[in-house]
N, C-alpha and C positions, 0 to 999 in steps of 0.2 A: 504494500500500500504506500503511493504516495505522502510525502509529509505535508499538507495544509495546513490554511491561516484559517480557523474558523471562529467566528464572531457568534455568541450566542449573546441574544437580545435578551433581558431579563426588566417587566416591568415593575420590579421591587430592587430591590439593591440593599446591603449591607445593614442601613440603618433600621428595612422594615423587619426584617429575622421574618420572614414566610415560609411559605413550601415554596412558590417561584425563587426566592435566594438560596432557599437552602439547596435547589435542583442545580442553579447555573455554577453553585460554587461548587459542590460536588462533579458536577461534571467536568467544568476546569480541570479538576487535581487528576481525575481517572483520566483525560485523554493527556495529558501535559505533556507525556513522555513520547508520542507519536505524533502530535500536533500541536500547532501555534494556537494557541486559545485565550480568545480575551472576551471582556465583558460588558456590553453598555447598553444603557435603560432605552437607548434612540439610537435609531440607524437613518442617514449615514450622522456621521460623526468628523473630527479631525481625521480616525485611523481607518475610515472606509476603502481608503483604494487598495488595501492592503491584504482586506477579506476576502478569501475563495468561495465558504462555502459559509452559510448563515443555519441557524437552530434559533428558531421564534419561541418564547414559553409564551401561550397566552395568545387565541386568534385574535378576541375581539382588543384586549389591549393594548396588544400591539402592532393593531392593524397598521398605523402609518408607516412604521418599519416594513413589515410585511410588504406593503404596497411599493414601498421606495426600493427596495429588492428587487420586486417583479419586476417594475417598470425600466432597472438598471443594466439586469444583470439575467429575467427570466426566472421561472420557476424550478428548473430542474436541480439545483445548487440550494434548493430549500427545504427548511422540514419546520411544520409547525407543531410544537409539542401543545396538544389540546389538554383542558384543564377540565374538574368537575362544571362548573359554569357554563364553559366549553361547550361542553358536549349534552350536557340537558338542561340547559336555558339558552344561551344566547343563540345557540344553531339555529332553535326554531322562532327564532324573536328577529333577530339583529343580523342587518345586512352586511357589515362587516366585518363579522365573525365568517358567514357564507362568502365573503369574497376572499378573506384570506385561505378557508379549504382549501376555493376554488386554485388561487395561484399557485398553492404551493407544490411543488416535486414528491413531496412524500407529508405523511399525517404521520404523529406519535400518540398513544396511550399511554396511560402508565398503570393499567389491569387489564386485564383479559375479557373483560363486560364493553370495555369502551369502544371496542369495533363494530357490536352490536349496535352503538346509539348514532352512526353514525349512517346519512342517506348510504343506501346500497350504491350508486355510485363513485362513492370516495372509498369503499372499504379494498380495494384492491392495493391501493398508495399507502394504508396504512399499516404500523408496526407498531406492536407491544415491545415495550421497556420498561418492566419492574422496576420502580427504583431500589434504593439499598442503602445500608448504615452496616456498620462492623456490631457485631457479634458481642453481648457481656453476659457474663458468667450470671444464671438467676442467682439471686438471693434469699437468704433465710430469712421467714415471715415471721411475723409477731403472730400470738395465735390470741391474745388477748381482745385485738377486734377486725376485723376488715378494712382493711384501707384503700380506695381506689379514689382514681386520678384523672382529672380529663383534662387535656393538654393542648390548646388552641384559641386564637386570640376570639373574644366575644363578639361573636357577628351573627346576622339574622341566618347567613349560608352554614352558618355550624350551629343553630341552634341550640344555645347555650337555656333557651325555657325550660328544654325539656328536662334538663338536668336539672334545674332549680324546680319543677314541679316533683321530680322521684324523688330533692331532699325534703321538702313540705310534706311528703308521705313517709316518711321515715322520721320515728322518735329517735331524741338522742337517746335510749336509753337500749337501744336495738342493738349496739358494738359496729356500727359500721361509719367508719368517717371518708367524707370526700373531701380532697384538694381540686383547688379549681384553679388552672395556670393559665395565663393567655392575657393580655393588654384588653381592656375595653375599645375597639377598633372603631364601634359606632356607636350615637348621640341613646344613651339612656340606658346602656348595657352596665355601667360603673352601678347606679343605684340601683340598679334590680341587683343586681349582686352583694351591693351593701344591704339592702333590705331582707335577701335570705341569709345571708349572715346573722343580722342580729336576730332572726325567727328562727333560726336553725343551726344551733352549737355547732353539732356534727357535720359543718360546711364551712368553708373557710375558702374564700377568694384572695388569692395572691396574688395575683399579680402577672405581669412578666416576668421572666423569667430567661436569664441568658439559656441559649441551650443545650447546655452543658449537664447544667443543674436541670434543665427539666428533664432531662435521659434520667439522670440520676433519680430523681421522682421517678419516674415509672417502670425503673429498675426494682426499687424499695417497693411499692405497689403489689397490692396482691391481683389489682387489676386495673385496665387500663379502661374507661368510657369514653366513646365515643359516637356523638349522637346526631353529628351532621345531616342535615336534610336532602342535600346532594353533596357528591362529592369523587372528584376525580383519579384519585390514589392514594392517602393519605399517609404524610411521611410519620404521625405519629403511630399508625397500627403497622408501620412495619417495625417502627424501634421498641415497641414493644413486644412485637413476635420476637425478634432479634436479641433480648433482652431475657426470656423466658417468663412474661406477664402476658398473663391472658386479657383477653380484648370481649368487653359485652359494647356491640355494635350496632346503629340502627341498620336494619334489611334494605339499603338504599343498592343501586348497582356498583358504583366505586367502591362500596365495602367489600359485594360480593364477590367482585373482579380480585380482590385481596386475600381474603380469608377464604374462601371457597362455597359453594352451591349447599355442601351439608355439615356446612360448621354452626357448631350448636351456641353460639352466645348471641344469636342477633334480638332483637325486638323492633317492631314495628317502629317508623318515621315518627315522631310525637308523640309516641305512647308512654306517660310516664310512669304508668300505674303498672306496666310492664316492667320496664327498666328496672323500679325499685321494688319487683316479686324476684327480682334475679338477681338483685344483690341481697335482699333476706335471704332467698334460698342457698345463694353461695355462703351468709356468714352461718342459717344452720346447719349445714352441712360440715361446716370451717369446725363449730363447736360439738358435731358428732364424734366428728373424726379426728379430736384434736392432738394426740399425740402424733399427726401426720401435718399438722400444720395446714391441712387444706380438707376439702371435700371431695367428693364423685364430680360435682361437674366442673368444679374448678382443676382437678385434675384431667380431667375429659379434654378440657377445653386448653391446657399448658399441653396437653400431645397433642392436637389437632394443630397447635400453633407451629410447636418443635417440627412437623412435618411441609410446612409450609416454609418456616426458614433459610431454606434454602433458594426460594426466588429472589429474596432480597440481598443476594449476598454481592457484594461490589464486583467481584471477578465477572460473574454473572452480565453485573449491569453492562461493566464495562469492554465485553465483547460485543454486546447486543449493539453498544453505541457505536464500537467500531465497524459493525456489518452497516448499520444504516450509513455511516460515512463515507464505505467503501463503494457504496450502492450511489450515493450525490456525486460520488467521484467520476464513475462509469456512467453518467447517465448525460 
């Protein structure tokens, strides 16, 4: 394989810490040693004349990039990595979204469900690319209560309600505590959160969180929640597979592109009355069995994860990324 200059477009950068930063930075490090790789939130730029081969995160927001590409340089030297939004809202909303498909040389997923949501004819251009995080050792649990964690900034698209509806159904006197990490991202997300806090001991909003410390959070975790209403691969249920924490998930497709078709943690999109029957039944189960530190389906559900592990592994990622490169290359 040739050695290229490839520009991936990212419209988040460093200071927002999202999934689009956390993809373009990781993907820098894994191609670094085969290819020239740089990063900017707008195409073209000062170092435009210098890029061969372009990677889009993001149809609709990056559509100008996208467009200034096509109109430059042609489609076939492109790939636009489509996102949850992506692929079940703006496609069938927003024109812009549908014109960057259109331009580009090849589509990316980041599940296995996401070729499905897309008009049958784009699904020939498109590639799945699991992402990936490096591998930590599980951790020994406290058996004294349940602790799970949901890890994303507070937005209507991750539905952070639903979580604050299963703490309002849960007494503090139940053993089961939630941490809630993630920046309030939109206008009233801060005091619903301050107001389940002070109605519900057993909930505590934190904050952001560098993401270091939040690996580490859902490392320590006996489980990971997450309750997204769409969503298009999410990089916290792979760091928690990767980590040996189980995942109670809403049934949306980006989950199930993830964790798989008969993995037993999901619940219903909004259903909170669900969510927090699954985390009772994990802390009784936690307290049957407790010289094991866990239950039947929390254990159930750390093998169904251990099994899936291996899609997210960076070796992985980072061959899938170099066939798609190799593929803009010859094209």
């Amino acid at each position: 394989m040739d050695r290229s200059s490839l520009v991936i477009v990212s419209p988040a950068l460093a200071s927002a810490n999202n999934g689009n930063w956390q993809t373009a930075r990781r993907w820098r490090a894994l191609l670094a040693r085969d290819h020239a790789v740089r990063i900017t939130a707008q195409w073209p730029d000062a170092a435009a004349a210098g890029d061969d081969l372009m990677l889009a995160l993001h149809a609709r927001r990056s559509a100008s990039s996208i467009r200034a590409w096509a109109e430059a340089r042609g489609g076939r030297r492109l790939a636009v990595v489509l996102t949850g939004t992506d692929l079940y809202q703006d496609l069938a909303e927003d024109p812009l979204a549908r014109e960057s498909t259109a331009q580009a040389g090849r589509l990316v997923v980041l599940q296995s469900l996401g070729i499905e949501a897309l008009p049958e004819a784009l699904r020939a251009k498109a590639r799945v690319i699991y992402q990936s995080t490096s591998a930590r050792a599980a951790l020994p649990k406290t058996r004294r209560e349940l602790r799970a964690v949901m890890v994303g900034h507070l937005r209507q698209v991750k539905d952070p309600g639903t979580l604050f509806e299963a703490a309002r159904r849960l007494r503090a006197d139940e053993g089961i505590r939630i941490d809630h990490i993630g920046d309030a991202a939109e206008a009233g997300w801060a005091e619903a959160a301050r107001q389940v806090a002070a109605q519900c001991p057993h909930y505590r909003w934190l904050g952001p969180r560098p993401h270091a410390r939040a690996r580490d959070a859902i490392q320590r975790a006996h489980l990971l929640v997450h309750t997204s209403a769409l969503e298009g691969g999410a990089h916290v249920i792979m760091e928690a597979v990767r980590s040996g924490t189980p995942v109670l998930a809403s049934r949306v497709p980006g989950n199930v592109g993830m964790l798989g078709e008969d993995y037993l943690g999901y619940f219903e999109p909004r259903d909170a009355a669900a969510l927090a029957e699954r985390l009772r039944q994990c802390r009784r189960e936690q307290q049957a069995q407790a010289q094991d530190h866990a239950g039947p389906l929390l254990e159930r559900l750390r093998g169904q994860c251990e099994l899936r592990a291996a899609l997210f592994d960076p070796a992985r990622e980072r061959e899938r990324l170099l066939q798609l490169i190799e593929e803009m290359q010859q094209s």
